[in-house]
KEBATI-291907 format. One record per residue (C-alpha): residue in one letter; x, y, z. Coordinates in pm, whole numbers, m for minus. Each point is the difference from the previous one (the first is absolute). Layout:
N
rodren=A&X=X&Y=Y&Z=Z;
...
! end
This chain:
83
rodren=X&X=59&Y=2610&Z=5957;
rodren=X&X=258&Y=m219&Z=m218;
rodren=X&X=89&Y=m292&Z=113;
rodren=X&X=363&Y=m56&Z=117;
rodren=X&X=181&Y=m256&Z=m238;
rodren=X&X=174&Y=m307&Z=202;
rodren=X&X=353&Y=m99&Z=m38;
rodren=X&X=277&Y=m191&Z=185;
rodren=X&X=284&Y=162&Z=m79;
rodren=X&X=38&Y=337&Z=21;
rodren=X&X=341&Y=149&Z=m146;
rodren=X&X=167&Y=384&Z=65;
rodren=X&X=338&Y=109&Z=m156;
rodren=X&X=243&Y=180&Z=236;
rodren=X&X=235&Y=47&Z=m254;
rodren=X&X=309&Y=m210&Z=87;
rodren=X&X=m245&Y=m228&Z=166;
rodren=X&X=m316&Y=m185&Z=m59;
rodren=X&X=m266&Y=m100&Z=234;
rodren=X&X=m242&Y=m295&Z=m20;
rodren=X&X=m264&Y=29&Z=244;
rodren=X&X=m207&Y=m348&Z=72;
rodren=X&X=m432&Y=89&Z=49;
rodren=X&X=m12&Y=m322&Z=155;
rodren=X&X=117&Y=m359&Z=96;
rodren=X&X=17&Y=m187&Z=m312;
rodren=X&X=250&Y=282&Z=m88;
rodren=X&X=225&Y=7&Z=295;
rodren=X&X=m20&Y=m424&Z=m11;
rodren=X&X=99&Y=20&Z=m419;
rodren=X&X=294&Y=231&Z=123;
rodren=X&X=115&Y=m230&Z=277;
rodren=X&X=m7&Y=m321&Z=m232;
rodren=X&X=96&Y=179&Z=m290;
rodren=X&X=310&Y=282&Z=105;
rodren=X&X=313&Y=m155&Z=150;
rodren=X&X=74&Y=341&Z=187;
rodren=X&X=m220&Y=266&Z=57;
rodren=X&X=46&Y=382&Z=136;
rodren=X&X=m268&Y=113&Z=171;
rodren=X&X=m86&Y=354&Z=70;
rodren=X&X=m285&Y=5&Z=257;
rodren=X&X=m310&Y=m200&Z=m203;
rodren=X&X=246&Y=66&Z=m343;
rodren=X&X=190&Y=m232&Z=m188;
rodren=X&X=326&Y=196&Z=m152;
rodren=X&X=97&Y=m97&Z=m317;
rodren=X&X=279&Y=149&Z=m229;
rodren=X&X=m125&Y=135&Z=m344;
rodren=X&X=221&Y=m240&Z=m182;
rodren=X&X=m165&Y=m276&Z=144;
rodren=X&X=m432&Y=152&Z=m41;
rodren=X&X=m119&Y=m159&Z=m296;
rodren=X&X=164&Y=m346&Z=59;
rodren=X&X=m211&Y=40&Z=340;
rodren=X&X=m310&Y=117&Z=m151;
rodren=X&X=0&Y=m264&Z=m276;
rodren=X&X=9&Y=m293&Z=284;
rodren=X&X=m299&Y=194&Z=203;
rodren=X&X=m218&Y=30&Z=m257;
rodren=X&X=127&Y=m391&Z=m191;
rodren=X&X=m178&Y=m97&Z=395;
rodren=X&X=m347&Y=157&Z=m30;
rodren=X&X=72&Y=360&Z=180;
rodren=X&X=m110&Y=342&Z=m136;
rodren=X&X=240&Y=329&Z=49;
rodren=X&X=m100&Y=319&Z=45;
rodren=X&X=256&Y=242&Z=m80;
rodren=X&X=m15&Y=360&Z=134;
rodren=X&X=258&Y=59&Z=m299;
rodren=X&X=26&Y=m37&Z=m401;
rodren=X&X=312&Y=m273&Z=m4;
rodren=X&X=158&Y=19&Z=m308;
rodren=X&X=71&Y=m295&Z=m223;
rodren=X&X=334&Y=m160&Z=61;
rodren=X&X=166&Y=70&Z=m343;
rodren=X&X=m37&Y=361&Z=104;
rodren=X&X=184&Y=m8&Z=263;
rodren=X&X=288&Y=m186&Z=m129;
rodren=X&X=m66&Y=m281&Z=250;
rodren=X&X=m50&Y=m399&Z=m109;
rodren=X&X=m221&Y=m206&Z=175;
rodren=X&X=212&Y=m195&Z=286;
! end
């Protein structure tokens, strides 16, 4: 049997909304000293695709791994900067 790979962070696109879901309580701590105002849907942090990779960048600048159940494309391909 493989072994399952750990992460904190696990991130699924919904289209006109992205959601951040904390695997644990360093994660939902980081997001409550980190995030001025957060959406929550059930155990999900929303997050507008505009704002992803600005989000990702600080998760990942603090130690946490993402998993992503999607291929997110580079910025520049989307036409978006980084906030």
């Amino acid at each position: 049997m493989a072994e399952r790979e750990e992460f904190d962070i696990l991130v699924q696109d919904h289209g006109s909304i992205m959601l951040v879901i904390p695997q644990n309580q360093d994660v939902k701590d980081w997001f409550r000293d980190h995030v001025a105002e957060m959406q929550t849907l059930g155990p999900a942090i929303a997050v507008e695709p505009r704002f992803i990779f600005t989000l990702l960048d600080g998760l990942e600048e603090a130690g946490f791994t993402v998993a992503q159940d999607i291929d997110l494309p580079k910025p520049h391909t989307l036409g978006l900067p980084r906030v």
